[in-house]
C-alpha positions as CSV (number, residue, x, y, z in Angstrom):
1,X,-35.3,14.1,-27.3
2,X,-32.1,11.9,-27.2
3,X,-30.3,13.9,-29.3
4,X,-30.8,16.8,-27.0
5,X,-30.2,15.7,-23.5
6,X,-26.4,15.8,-23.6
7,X,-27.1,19.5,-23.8
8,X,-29.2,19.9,-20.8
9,X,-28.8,19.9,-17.3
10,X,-31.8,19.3,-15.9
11,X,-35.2,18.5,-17.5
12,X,-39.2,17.6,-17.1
13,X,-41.6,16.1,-19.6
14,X,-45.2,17.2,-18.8
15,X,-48.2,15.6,-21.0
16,X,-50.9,18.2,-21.4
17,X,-53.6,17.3,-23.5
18,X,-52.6,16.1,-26.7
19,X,-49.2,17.8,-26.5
20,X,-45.7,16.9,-24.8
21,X,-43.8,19.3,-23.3
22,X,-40.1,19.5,-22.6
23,X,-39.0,22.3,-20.1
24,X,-35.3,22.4,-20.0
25,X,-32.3,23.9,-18.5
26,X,-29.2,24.3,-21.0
27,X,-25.8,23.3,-19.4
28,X,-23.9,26.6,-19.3
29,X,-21.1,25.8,-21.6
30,X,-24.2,24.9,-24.8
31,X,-25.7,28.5,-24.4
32,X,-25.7,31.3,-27.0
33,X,-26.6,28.4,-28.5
34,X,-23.5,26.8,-29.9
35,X,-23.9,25.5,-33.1
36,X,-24.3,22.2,-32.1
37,X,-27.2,22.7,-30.1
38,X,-28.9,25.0,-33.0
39,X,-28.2,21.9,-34.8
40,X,-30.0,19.8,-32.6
41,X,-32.8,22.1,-32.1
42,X,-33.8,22.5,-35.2
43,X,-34.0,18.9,-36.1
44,X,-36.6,18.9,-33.4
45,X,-39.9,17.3,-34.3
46,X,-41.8,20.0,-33.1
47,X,-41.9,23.8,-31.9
48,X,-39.5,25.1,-29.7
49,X,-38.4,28.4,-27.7
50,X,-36.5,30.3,-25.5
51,X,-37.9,30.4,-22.0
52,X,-35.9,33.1,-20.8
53,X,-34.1,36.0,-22.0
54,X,-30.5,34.9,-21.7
55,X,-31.3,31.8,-23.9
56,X,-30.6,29.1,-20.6
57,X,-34.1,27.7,-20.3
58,X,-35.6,25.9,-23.7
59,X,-39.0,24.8,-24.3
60,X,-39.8,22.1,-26.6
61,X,-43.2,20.9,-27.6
62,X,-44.3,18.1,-30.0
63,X,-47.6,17.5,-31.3
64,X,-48.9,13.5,-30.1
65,X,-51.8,13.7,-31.7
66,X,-53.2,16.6,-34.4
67,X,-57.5,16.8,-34.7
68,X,-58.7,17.5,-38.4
69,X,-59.6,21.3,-39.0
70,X,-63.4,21.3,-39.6
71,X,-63.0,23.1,-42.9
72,X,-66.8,22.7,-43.9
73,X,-68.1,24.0,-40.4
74,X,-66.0,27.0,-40.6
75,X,-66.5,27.8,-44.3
76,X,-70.2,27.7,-44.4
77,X,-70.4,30.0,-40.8
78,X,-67.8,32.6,-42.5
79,X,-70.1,32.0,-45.2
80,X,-73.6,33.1,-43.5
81,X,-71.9,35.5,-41.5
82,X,-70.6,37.6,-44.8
83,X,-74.1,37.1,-45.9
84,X,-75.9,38.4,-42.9
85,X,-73.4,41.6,-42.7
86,X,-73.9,42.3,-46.6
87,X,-77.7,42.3,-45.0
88,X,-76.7,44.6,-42.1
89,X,-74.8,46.7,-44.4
90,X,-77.8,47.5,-47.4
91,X,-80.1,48.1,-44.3
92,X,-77.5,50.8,-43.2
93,X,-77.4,52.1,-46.4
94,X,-81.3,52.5,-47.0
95,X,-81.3,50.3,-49.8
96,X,-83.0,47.1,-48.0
97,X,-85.6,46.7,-45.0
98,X,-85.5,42.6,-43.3
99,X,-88.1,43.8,-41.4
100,X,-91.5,41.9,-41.2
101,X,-93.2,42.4,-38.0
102,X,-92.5,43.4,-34.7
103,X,-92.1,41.6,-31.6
104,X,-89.7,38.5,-31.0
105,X,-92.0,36.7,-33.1
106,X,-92.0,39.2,-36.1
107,X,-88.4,39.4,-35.4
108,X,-88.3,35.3,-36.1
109,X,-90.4,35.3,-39.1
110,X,-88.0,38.1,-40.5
111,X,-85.1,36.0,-39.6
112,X,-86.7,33.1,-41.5
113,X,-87.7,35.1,-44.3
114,X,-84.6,36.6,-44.6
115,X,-82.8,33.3,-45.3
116,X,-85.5,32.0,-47.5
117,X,-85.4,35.1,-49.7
118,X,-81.8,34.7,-50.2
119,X,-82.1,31.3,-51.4
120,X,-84.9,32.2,-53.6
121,X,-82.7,35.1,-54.9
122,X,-83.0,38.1,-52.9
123,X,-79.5,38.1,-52.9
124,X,-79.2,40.8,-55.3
125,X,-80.6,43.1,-52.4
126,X,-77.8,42.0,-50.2
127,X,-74.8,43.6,-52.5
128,X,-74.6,47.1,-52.1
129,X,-73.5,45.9,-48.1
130,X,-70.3,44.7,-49.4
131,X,-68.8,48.3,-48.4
132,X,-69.9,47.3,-44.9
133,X,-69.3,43.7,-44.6
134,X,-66.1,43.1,-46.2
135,X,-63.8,45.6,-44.1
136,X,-65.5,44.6,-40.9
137,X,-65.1,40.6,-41.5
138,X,-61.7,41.2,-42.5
139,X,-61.0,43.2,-39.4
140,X,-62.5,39.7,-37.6
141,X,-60.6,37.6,-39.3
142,X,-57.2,39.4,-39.4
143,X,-57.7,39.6,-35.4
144,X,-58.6,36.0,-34.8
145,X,-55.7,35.1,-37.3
146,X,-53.5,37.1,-35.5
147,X,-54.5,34.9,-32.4
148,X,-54.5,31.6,-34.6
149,X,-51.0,31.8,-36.0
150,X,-49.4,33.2,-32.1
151,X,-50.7,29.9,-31.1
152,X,-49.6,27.8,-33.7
153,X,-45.9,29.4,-33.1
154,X,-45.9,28.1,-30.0
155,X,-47.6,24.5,-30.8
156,X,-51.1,25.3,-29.0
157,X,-53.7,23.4,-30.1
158,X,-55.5,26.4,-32.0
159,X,-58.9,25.6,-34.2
160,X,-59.6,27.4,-37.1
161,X,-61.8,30.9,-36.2
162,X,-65.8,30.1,-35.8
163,X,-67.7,32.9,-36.8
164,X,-71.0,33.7,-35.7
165,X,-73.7,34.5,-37.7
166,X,-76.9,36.8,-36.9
167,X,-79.3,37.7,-39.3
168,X,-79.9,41.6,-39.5
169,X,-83.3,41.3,-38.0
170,X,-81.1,41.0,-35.0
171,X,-78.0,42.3,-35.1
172,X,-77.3,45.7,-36.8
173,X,-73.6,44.2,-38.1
174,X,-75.2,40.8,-38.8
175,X,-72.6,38.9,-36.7
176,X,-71.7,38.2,-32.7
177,X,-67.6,38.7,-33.8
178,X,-65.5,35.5,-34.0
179,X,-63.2,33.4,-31.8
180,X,-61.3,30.5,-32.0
181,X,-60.5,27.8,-29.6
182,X,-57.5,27.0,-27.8
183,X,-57.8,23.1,-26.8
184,X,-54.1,22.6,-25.4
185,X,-53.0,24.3,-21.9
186,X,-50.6,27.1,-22.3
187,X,-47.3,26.6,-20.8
188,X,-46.0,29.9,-19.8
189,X,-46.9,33.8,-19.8
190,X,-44.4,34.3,-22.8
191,X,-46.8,32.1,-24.8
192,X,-49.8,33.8,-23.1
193,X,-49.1,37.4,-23.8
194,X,-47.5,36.5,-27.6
195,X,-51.4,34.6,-28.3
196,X,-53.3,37.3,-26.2
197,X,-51.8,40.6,-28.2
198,X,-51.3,38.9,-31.3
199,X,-54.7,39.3,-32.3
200,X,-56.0,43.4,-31.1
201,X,-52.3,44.6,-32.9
202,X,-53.4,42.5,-35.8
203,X,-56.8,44.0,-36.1
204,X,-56.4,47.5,-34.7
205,X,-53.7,48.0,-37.9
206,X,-56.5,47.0,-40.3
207,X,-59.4,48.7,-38.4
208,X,-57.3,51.8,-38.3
209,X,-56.6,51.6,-42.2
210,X,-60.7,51.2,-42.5
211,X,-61.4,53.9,-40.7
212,X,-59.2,56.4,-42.2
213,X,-60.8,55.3,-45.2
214,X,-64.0,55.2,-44.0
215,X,-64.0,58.6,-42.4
216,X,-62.6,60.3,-45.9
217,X,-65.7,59.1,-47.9
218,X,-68.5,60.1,-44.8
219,X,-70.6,63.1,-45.1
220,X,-70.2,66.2,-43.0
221,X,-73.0,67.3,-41.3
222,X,-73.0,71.5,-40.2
223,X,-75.1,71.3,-37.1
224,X,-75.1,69.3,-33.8
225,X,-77.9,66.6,-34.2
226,X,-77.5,64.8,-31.0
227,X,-75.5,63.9,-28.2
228,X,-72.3,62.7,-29.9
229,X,-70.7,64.0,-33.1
230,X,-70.8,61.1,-35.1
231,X,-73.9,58.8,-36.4
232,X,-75.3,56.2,-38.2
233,X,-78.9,55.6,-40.1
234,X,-80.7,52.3,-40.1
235,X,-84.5,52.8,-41.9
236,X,-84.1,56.7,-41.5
237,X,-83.3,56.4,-37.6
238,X,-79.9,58.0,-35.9
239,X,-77.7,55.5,-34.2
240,X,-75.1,58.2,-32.0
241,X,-72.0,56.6,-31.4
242,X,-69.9,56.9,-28.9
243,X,-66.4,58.0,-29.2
244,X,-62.4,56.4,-28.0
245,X,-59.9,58.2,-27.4
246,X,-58.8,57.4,-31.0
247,X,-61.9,57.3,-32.9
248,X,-62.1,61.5,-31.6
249,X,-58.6,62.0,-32.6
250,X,-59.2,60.6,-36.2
251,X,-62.1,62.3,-36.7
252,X,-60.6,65.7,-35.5
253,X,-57.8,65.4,-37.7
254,X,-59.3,64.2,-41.0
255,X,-63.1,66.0,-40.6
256,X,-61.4,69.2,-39.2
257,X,-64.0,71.3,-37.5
258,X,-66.9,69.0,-38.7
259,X,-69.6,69.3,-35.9
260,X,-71.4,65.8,-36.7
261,X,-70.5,63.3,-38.7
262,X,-72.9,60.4,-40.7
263,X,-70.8,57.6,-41.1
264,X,-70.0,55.9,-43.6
265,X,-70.4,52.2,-44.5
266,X,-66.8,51.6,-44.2
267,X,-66.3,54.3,-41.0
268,X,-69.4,52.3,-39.8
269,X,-67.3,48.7,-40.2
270,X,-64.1,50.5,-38.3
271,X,-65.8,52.2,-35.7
272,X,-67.2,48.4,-35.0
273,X,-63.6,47.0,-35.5
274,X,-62.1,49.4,-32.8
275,X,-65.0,48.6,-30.6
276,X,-64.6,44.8,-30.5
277,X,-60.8,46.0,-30.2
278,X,-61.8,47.6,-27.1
279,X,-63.8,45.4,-25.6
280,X,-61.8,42.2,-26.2
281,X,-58.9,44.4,-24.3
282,X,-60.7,44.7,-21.0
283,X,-58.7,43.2,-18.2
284,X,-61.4,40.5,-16.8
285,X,-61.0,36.3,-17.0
286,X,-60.5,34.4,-20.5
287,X,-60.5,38.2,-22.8
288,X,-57.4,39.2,-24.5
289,X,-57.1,42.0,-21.7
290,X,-57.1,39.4,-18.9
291,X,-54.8,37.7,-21.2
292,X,-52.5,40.1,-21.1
293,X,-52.7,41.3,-17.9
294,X,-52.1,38.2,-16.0
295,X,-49.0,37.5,-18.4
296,X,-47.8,40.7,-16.6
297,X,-48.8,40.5,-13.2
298,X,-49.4,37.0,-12.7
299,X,-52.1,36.4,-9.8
300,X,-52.4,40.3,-9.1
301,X,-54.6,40.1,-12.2
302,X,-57.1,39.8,-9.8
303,X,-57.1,42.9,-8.2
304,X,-57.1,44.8,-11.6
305,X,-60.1,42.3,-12.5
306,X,-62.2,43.6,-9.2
307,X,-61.3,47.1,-10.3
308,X,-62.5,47.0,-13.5
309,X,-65.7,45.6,-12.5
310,X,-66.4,47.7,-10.2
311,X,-65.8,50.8,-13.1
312,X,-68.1,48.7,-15.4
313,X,-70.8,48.5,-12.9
314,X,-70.1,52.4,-12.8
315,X,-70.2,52.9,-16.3
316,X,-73.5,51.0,-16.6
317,X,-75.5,53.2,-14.8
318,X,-75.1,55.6,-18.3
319,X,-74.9,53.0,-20.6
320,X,-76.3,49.3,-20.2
321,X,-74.6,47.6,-22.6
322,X,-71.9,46.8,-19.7
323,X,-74.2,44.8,-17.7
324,X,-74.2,42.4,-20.8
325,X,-70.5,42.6,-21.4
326,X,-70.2,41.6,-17.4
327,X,-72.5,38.7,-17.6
328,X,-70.6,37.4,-20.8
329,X,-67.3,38.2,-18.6
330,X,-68.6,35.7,-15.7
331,X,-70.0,33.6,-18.2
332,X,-66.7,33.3,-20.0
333,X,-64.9,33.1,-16.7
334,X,-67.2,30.3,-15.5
335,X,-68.2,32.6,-12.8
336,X,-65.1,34.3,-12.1
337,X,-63.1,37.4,-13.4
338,X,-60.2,36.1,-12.8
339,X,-57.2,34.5,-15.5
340,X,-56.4,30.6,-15.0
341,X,-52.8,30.1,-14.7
342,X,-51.1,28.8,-16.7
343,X,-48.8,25.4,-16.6
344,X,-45.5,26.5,-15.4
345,X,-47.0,29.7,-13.1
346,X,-43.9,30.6,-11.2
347,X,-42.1,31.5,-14.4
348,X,-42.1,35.4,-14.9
349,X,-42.6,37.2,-18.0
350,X,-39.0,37.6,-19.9
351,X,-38.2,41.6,-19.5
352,X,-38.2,41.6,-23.6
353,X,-42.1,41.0,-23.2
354,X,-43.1,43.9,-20.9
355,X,-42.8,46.6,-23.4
356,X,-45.2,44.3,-25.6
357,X,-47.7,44.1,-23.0
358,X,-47.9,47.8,-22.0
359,X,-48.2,48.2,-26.0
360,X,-51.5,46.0,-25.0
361,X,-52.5,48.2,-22.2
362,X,-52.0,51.5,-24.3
363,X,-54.3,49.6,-27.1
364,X,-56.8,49.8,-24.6
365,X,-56.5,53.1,-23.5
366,X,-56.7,54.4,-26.9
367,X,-60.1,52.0,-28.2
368,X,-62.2,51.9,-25.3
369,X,-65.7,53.2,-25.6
370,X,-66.9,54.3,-22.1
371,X,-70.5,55.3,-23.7
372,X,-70.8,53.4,-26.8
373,X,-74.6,54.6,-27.3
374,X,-75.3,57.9,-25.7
């Protein structure tokens, strides 16, 4: 820090968690930077960034203490996880059937069984769900990346992605999606929009790729079967799917006059990735939306927040599944739908960011799923 105050004017040190930040203002005649303060910044022990457009406000943040990834934890979750959506993936395409029972407790013995057969080499069964479960773990993963590596650009504390496994007696994609945690407070709205877009642009480019894919390979079906146009079969029933904006656009334009569609195992794992996409996007406390949202707006998240819970509530009288994503929205929230601030709250996001954030908001707009299950 020494070798950098003769270029500042002013400056504060705040100790959050187990990082130390610098906020400072850069003496007018240092800014562009001159080379001597480039110099000087990049023999910084740390990360470091512009606060503000014009370059006069620098942020410096070094690491006091670093925890150990948990490499084993996260390995052998990513591990079960793959093997319960390779699961979810031969029961989609007819080749495997979990099921022992029915009931919560047939539905535990299945569970049960289902890991014991795999150790006892029922494996085999499992592969023909690699079409499924590759493209939509890798959708996870690039999205949580996409999150992880923001972070570590602006020296959050960021741990590795923890995936969450559910055997297929459960779950019909074998996991609950993926996060990661963020154990250091974020200093600004730059940093908070940068970590909360990161990861949807990340994974809506490889969910759209899977997808195209995944719509070229599905079968065409002549007649309307149901109340949407596209489906998928678990055990010989029809799952309808709901459609985004995007999702119908695709399928117009690839499956031309097509009046139903069965999916795919890889259109299955995109339809899935632009879902989560979706759903990670809505506007309410600790998502990416709310993120992004209160990056822009600040405290006025709030009123978007009561808005959008109010058109959930709305939605959920044709499609349940909202009630769920509302308690898991208070329950993320700790009982509220609106965004904690940030460190340094009165600092607005730089004009260079805005265009970023309604990218965000557009993301939305194109992957939400007002009736995922019709």
């Amino acid at each position: 820090m020494d070798n950098l105050k003769p270029f500042l004017s002013a400056w504060r040190v705040v100790r959050a968690g187990n990082r130390e930040i610098v906020d400072g203002l850069v003496r007018p005649e240092s800014r562009g930077p001159t080379r001597d303060l480039a110099l000087a910044l990049g023999r910084w022990p740390g990360r470091w960034y512009w606060g503000d457009g014009d370059k006069s406000r620098v942020v410096l943040v070094r690491v006091v203490h670093e925890p150990r990834a948990r490499w084993a934890l996260h390995v052998t979750l990513f591990i079960l996880t793959l093997l319960c959506s390779m699961g979810a993936g031969a029961v989609l395409l007819g080749g495997w059937n979990p099921d022992s029972g029915s009931g919560l407790i047939g539905s535990l013995l299945a569970a049960g069984q289902y890991f014991v057969g795999i150790g006892l080499g029922d494996w085999r069964e499992l592969l023909p769900g690699w079409a499924f479960a590759v493209p939509l773990l890798a959708i996870l993963l690039v999205h949580e990346l996409g999150h992880y590596l923001a972070a570590r650009r602006y020296g959050i504390d960021a741990s590795l992605p923890f995936f969450l496994p559910v055997p297929p007696t459960f779950s019909p994609i074998g996991s609950l999606g993926a996060f990661i945690r963020i154990r250091s407070p974020v200093v600004d709205r730059m940093q908070l929009l940068d970590v909360g877009v990161a990861g949807p642009l990340a994974g809506f480019v490889l969910a759209l790729l899977v997808l195209v894919w995944g719509y070229s390979i599905s079968e065409r079906i002549p007649v309307v079967l149901g109340s949407a146009p596209s489906y998928v079969a678990f055990s010989g029933y029809r799952v309808f799917l709901g459609e985004s904006l995007l999702t119908g656009w695709l399928r117009d334009i690839i499956l031309p006059g097509t009046e139903a569609v069965h999916l795919s195992a890889p259109a299955f794992a995109g339809w899935v990735g632009m879902f989560v996409t979706g759903l990670n996007l809505i506007p309410l406390s600790q998502f990416d939306g709310g993120h992004i949202v209160y990056a822009m707006l600040g405290r006025r998240q709030r009123w978007v927040a009561y808005a959008m819970v109010v058109a959930l509530v709305w939605l959920a009288q044709r499609s349940g599944v909202w009630y769920l994503w509302l308690a898991l929205a208070f329950l993320v929230g700790r009982g509220k739908v609106m965004h904690p601030p940030v460190l340094i709250e009165r600092r607005s996001l730089p004009r260079s960011r805005w265009l970023l954030g309604m990218g965000g908001v557009f993301l939305f707009v194109l992957t939400f799923v007002p009736r995922p299950f019709p």
